[in-house]
Structures are given as structure tokens and as C-alpha cells.
PDB file of N, CA, C and O in Angstrom:
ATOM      1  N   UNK A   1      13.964  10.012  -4.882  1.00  0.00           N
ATOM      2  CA  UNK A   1      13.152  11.216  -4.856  1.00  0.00           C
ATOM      3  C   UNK A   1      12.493  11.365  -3.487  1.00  0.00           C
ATOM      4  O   UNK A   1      12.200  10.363  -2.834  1.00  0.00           O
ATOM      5  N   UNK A   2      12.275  12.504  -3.076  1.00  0.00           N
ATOM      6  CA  UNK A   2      11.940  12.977  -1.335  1.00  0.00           C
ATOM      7  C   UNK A   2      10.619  12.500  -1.811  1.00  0.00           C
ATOM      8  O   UNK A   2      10.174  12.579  -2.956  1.00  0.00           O
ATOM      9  N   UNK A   3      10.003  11.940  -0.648  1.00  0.00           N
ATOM     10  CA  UNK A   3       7.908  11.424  -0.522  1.00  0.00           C
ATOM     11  C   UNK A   3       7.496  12.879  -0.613  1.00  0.00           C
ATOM     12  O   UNK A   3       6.427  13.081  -1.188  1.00  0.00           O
ATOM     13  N   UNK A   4       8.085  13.813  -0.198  1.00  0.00           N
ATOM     14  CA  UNK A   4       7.114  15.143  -0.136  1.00  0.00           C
ATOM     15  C   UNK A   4       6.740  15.625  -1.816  1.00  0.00           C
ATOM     16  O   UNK A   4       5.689  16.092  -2.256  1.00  0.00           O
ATOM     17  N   UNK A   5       7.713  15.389  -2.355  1.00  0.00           N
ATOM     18  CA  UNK A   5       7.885  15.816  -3.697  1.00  0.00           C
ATOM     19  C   UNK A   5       7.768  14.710  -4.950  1.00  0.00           C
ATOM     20  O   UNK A   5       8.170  14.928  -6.093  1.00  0.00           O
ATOM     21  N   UNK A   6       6.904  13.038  -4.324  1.00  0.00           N
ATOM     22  CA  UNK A   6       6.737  12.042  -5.356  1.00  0.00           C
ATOM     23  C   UNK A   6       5.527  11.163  -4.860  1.00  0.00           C
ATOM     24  O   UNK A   6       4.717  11.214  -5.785  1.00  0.00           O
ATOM     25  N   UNK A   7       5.194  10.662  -4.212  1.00  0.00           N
ATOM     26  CA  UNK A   7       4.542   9.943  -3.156  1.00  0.00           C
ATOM     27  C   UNK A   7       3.313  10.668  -2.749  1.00  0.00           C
ATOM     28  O   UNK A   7       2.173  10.325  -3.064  1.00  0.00           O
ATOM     29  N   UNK A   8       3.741  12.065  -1.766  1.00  0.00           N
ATOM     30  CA  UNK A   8       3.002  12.173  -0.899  1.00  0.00           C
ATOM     31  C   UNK A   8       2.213  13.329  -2.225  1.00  0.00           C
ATOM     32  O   UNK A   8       0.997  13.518  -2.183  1.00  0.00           O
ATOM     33  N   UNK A   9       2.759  13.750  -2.907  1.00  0.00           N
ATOM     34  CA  UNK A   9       2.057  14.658  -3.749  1.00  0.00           C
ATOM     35  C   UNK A   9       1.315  13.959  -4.974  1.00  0.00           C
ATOM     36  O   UNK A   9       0.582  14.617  -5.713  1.00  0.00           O
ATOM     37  N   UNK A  10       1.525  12.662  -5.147  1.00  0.00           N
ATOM     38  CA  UNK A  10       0.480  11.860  -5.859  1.00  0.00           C
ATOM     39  C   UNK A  10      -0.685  11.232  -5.084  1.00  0.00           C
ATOM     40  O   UNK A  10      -1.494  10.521  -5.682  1.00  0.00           O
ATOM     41  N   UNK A  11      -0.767  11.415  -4.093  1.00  0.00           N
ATOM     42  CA  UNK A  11      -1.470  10.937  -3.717  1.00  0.00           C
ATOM     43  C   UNK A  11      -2.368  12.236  -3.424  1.00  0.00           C
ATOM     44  O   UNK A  11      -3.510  12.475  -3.816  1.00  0.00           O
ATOM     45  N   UNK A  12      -1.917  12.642  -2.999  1.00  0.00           N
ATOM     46  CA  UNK A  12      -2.870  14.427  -2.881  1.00  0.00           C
ATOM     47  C   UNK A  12      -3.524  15.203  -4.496  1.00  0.00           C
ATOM     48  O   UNK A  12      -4.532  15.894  -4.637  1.00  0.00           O
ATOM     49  N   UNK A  13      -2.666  14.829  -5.376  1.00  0.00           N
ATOM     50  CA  UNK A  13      -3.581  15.337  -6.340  1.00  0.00           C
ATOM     51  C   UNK A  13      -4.396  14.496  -6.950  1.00  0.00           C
ATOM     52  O   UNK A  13      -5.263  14.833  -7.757  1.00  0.00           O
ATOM     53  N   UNK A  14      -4.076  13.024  -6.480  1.00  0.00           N
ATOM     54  CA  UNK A  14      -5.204  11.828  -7.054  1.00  0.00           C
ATOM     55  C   UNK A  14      -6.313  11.791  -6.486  1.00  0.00           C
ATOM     56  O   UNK A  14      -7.319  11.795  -7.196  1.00  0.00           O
ATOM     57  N   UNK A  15      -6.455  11.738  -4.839  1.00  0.00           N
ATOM     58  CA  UNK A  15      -7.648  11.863  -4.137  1.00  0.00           C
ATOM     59  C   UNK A  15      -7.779  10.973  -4.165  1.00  0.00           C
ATOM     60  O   UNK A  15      -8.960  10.814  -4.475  1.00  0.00           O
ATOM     61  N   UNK A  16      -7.080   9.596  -3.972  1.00  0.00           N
ATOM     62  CA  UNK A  16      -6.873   8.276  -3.492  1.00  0.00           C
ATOM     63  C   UNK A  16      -6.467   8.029  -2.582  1.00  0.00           C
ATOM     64  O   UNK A  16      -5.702   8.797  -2.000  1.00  0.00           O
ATOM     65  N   UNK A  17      -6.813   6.874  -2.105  1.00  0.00           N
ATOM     66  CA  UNK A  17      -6.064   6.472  -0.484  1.00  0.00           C
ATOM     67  C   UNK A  17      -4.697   5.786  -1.251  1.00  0.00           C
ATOM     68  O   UNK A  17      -4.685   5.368  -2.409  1.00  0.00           O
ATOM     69  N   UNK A  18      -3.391   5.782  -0.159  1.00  0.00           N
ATOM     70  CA  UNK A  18      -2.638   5.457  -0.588  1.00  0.00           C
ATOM     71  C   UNK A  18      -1.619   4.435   0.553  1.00  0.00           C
ATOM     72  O   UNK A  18      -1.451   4.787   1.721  1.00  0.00           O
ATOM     73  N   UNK A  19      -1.141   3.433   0.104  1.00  0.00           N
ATOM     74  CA  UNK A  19      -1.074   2.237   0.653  1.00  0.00           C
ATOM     75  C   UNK A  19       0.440   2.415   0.628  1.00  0.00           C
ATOM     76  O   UNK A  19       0.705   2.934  -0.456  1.00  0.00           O
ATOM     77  N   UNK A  20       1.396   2.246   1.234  1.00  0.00           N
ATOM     78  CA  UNK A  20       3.185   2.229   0.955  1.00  0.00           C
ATOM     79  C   UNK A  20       3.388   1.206   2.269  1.00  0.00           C
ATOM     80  O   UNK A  20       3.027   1.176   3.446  1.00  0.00           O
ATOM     81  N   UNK A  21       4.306   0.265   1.214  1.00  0.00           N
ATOM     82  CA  UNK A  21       4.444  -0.730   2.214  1.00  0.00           C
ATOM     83  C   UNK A  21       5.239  -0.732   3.452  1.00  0.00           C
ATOM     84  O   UNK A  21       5.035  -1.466   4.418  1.00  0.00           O
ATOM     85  N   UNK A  22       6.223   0.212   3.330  1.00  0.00           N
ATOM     86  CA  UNK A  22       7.107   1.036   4.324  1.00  0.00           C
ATOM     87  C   UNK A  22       6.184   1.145   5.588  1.00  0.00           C
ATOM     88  O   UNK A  22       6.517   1.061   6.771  1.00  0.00           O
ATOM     89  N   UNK A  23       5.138   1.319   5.133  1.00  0.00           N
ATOM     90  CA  UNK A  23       4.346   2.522   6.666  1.00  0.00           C
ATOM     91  C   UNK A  23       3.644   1.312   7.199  1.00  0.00           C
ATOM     92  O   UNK A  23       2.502   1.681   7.473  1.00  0.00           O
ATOM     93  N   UNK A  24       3.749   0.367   7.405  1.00  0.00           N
ATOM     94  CA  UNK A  24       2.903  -0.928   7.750  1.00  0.00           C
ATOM     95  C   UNK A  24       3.581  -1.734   8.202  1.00  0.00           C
ATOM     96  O   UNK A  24       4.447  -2.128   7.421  1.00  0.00           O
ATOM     97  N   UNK A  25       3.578  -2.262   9.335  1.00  0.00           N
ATOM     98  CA  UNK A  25       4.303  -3.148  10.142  1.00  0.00           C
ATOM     99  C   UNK A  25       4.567  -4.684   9.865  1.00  0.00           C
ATOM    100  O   UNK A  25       5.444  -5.486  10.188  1.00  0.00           O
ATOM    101  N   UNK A  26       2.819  -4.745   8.737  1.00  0.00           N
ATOM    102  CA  UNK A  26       2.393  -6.590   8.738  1.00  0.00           C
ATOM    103  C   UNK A  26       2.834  -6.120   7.066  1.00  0.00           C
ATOM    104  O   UNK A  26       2.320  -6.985   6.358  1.00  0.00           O
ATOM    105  N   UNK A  27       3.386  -5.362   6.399  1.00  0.00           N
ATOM    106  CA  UNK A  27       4.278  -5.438   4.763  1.00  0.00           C
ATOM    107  C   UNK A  27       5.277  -5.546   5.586  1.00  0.00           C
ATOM    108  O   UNK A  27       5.391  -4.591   6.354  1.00  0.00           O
ATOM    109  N   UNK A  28       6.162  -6.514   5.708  1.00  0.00           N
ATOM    110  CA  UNK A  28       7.418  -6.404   6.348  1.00  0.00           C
ATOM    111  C   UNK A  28       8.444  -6.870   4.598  1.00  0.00           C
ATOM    112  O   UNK A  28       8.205  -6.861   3.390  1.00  0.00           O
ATOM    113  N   UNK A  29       9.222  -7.102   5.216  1.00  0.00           N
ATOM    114  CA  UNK A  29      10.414  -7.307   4.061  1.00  0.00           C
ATOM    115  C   UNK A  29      10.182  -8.133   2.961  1.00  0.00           C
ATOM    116  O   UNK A  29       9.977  -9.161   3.605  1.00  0.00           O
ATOM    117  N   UNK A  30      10.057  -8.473   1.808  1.00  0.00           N
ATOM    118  CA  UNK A  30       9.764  -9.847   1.159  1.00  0.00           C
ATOM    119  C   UNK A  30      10.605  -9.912  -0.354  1.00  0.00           C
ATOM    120  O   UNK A  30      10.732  -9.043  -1.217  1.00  0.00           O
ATOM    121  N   UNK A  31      11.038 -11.108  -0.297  1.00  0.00           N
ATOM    122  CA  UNK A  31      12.740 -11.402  -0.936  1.00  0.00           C
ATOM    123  C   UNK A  31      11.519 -11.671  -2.758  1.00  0.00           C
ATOM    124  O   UNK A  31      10.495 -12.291  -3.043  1.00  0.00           O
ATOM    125  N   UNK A  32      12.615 -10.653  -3.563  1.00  0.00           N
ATOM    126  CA  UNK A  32      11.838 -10.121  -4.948  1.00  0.00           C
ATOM    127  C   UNK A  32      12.794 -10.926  -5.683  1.00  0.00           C
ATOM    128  O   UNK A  32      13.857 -10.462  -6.095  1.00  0.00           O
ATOM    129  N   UNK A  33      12.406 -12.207  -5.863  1.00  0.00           N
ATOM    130  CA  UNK A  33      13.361 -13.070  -7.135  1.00  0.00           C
ATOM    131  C   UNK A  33      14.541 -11.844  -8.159  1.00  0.00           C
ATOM    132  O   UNK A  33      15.708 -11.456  -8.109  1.00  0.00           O
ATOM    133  N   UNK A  34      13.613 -11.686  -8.801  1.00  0.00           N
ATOM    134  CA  UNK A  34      13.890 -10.877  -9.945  1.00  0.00           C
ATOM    135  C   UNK A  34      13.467  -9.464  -9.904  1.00  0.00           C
ATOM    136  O   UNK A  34      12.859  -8.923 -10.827  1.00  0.00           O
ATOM    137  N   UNK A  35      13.847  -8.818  -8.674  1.00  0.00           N
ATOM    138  CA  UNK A  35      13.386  -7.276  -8.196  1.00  0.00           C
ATOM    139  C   UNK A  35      12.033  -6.946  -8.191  1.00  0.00           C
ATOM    140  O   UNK A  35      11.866  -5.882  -7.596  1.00  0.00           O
ATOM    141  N   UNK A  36      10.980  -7.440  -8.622  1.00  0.00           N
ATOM    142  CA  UNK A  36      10.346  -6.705  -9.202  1.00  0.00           C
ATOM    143  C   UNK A  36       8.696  -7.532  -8.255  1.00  0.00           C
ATOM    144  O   UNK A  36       7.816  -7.066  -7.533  1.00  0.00           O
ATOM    145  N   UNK A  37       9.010  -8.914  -8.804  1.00  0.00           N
ATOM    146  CA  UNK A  37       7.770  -9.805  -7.659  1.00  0.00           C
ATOM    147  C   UNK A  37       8.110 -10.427  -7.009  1.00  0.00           C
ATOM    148  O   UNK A  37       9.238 -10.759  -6.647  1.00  0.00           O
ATOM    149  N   UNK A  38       6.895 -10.759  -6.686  1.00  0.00           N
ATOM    150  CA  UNK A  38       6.851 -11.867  -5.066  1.00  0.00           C
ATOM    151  C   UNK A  38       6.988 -13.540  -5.535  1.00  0.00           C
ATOM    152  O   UNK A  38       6.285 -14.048  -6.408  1.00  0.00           O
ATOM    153  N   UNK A  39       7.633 -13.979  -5.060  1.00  0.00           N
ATOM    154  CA  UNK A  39       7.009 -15.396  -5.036  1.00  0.00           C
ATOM    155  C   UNK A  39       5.745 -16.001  -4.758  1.00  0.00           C
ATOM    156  O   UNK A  39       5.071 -15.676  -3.781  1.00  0.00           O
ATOM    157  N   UNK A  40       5.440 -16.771  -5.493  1.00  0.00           N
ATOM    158  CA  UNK A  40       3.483 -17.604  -5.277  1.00  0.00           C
ATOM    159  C   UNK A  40       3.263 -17.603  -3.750  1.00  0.00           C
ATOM    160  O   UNK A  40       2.214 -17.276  -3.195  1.00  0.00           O
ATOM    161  N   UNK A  41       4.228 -17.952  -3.236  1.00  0.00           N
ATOM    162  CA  UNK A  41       3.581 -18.264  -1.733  1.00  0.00           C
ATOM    163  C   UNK A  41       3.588 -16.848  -0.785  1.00  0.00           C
ATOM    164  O   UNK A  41       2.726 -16.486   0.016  1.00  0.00           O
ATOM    165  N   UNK A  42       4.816 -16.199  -1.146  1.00  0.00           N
ATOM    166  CA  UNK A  42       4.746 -14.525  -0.388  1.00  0.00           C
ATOM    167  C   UNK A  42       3.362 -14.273  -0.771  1.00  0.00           C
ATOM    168  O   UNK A  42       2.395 -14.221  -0.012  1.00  0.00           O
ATOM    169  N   UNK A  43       3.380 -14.098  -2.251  1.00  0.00           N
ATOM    170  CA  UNK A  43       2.192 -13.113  -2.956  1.00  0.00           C
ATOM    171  C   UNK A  43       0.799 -13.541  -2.100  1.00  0.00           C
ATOM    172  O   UNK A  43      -0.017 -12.673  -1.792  1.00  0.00           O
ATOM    173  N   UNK A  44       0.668 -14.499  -1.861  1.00  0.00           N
ATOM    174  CA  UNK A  44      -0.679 -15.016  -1.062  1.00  0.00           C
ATOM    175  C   UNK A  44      -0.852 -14.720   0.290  1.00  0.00           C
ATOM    176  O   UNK A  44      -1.934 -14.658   0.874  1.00  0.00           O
ATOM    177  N   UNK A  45       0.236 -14.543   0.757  1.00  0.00           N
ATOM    178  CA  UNK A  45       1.075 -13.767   2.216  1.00  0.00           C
ATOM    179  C   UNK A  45       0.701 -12.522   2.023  1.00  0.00           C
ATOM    180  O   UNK A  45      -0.256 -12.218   2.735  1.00  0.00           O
ATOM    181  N   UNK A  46       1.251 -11.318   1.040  1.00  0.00           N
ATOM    182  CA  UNK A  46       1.326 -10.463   1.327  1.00  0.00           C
ATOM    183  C   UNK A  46      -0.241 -10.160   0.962  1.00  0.00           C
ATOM    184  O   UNK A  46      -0.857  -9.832   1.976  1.00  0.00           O
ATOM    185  N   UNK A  47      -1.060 -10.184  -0.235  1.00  0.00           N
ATOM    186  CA  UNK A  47      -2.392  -9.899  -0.294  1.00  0.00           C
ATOM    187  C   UNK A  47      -2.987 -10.042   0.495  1.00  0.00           C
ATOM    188  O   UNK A  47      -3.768  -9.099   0.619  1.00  0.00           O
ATOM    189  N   UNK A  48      -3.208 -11.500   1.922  1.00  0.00           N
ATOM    190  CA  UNK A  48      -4.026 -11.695   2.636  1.00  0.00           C
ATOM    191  C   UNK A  48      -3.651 -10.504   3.939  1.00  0.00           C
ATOM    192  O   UNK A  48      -4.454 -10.270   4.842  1.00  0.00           O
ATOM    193  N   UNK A  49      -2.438  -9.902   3.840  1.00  0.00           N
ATOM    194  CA  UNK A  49      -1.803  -9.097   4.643  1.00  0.00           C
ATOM    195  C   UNK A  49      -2.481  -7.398   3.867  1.00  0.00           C
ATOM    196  O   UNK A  49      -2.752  -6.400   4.534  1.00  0.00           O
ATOM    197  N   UNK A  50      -2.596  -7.511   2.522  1.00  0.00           N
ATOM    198  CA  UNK A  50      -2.743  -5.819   1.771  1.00  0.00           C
ATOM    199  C   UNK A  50      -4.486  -5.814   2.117  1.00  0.00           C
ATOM    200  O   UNK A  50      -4.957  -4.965   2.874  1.00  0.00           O
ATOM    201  N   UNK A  51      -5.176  -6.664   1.588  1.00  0.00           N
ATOM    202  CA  UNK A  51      -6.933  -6.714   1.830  1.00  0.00           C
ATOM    203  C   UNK A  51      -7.048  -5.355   2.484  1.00  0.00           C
ATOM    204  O   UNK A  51      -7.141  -4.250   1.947  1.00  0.00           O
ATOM    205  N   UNK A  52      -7.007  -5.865   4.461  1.00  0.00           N
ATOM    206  CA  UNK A  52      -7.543  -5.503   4.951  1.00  0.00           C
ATOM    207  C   UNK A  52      -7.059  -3.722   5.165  1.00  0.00           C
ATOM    208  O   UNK A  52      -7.896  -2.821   5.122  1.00  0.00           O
ATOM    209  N   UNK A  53      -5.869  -3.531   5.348  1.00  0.00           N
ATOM    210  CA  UNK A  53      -5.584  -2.291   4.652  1.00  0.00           C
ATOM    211  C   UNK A  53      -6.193  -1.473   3.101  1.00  0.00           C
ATOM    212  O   UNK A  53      -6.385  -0.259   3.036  1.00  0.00           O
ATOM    213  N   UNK A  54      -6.346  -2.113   2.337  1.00  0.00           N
ATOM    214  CA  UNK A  54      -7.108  -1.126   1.281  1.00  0.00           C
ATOM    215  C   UNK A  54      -8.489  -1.104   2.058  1.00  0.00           C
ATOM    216  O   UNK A  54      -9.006   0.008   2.161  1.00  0.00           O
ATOM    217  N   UNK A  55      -9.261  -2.352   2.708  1.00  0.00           N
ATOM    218  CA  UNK A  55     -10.626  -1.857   2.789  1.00  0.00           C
ATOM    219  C   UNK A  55     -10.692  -0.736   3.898  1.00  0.00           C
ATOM    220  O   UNK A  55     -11.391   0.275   3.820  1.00  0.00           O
ATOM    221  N   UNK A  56      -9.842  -1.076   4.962  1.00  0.00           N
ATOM    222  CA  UNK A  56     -10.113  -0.009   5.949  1.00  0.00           C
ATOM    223  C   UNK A  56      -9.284   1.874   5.108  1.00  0.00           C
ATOM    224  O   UNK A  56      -9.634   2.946   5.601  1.00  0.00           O
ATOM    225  N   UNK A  57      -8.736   1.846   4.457  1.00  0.00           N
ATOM    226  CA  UNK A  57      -8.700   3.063   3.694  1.00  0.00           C
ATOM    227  C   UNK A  57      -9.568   3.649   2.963  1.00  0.00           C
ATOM    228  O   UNK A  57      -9.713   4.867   2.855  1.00  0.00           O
ATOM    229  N   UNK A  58     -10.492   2.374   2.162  1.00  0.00           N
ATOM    230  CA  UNK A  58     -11.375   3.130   1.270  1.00  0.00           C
ATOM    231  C   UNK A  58     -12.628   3.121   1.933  1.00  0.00           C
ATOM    232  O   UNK A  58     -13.709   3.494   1.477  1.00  0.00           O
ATOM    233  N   UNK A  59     -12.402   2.704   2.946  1.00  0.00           N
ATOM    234  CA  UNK A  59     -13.787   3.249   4.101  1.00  0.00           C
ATOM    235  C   UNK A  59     -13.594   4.382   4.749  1.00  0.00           C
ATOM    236  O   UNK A  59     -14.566   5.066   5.070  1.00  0.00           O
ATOM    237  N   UNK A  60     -12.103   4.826   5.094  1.00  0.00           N
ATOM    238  CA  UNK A  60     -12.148   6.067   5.772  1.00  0.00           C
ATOM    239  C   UNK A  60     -12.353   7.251   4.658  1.00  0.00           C
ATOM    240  O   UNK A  60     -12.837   8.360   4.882  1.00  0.00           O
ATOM    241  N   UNK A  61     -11.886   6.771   3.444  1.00  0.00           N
ATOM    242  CA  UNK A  61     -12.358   7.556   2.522  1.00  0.00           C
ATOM    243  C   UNK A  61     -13.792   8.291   2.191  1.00  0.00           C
ATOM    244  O   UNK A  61     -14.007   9.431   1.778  1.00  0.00           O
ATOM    245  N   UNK A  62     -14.750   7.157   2.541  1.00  0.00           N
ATOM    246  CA  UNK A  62     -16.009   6.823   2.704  1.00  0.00           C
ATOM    247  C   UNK A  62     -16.472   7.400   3.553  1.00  0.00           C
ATOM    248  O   UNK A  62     -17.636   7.740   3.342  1.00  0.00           O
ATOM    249  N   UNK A  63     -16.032   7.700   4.535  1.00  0.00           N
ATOM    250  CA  UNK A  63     -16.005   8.582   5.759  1.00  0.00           C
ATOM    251  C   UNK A  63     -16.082   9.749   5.495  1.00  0.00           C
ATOM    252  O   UNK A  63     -17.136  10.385   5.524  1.00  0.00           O
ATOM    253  N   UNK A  64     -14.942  10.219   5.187  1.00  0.00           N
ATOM    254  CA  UNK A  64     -14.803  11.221   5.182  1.00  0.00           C
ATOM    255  C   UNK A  64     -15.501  12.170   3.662  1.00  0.00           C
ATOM    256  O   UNK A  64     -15.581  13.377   3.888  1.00  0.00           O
ATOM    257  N   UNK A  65     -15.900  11.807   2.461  1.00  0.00           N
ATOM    258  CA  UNK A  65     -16.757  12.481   1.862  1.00  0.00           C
ATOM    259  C   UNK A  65     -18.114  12.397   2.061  1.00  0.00           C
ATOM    260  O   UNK A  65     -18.964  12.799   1.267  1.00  0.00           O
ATOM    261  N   UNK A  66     -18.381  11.694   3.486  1.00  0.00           N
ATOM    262  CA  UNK A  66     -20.050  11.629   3.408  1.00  0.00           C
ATOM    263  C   UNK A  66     -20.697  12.810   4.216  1.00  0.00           C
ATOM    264  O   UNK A  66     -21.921  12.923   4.271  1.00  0.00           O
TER     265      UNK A  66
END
């Protein structure tokens, strides 16, 4: 499905910040056992990698309705 028409329009009618691992240089590739998760040691990889991205989003969020 096109982002204009799944993605980018959920996120516009949610009024959430929105995180896609595509658009981020430090989400790089990470091998999904069983499609779906991470392995224990990625998963600790990739969270210490997602953090700082959600906080700096839901601050610009913060930003921007004040």
C-alpha cells in the first residue's frame, strides 16, 4: 500500500508522532527469526537505538502545541 494512502494518513488523523524504521539511519536492518521479532540481543539494540527518537518526537510534539 502507497505511505500517502496508509502510513502517512494514519498518522495525520491520529495526531501522533510517528516513528518508521525506514526513515532512520541508526533502525538499520535486523534479521526477524520468525518475521515478526527481534532477537533478545537486537531487541536491546534496537530499543536503546528507538528511546531517543520517540523522546525527541514527543517533545517536538510538545513544541509545537504549546
Amino acid at each position: 500500500m502507497p505511505w500517502a494512502q496508509t502510513w502517512d494518513l494514519l498518522i495525520k488523523r491520529s495526531g501522533v508522532p510517528g516513528i518508521h524504521f525506514e526513515d532512520h539511519e541508526q533502525l538499520p536492518g535486523y534479521e526477524l527469526p520468525e518475521w515478526s521479532h527481534l532477537s533478545g540481543p537486537e531487541a536491546d539494540w534496537f530499543t536503546a537505538q528507538l528511546v531517543p527518537l520517540v523522546e525527541h518526537e514527543f517533545a517536538q510534539q510538545a513544541m509545537k502545541s504549546s
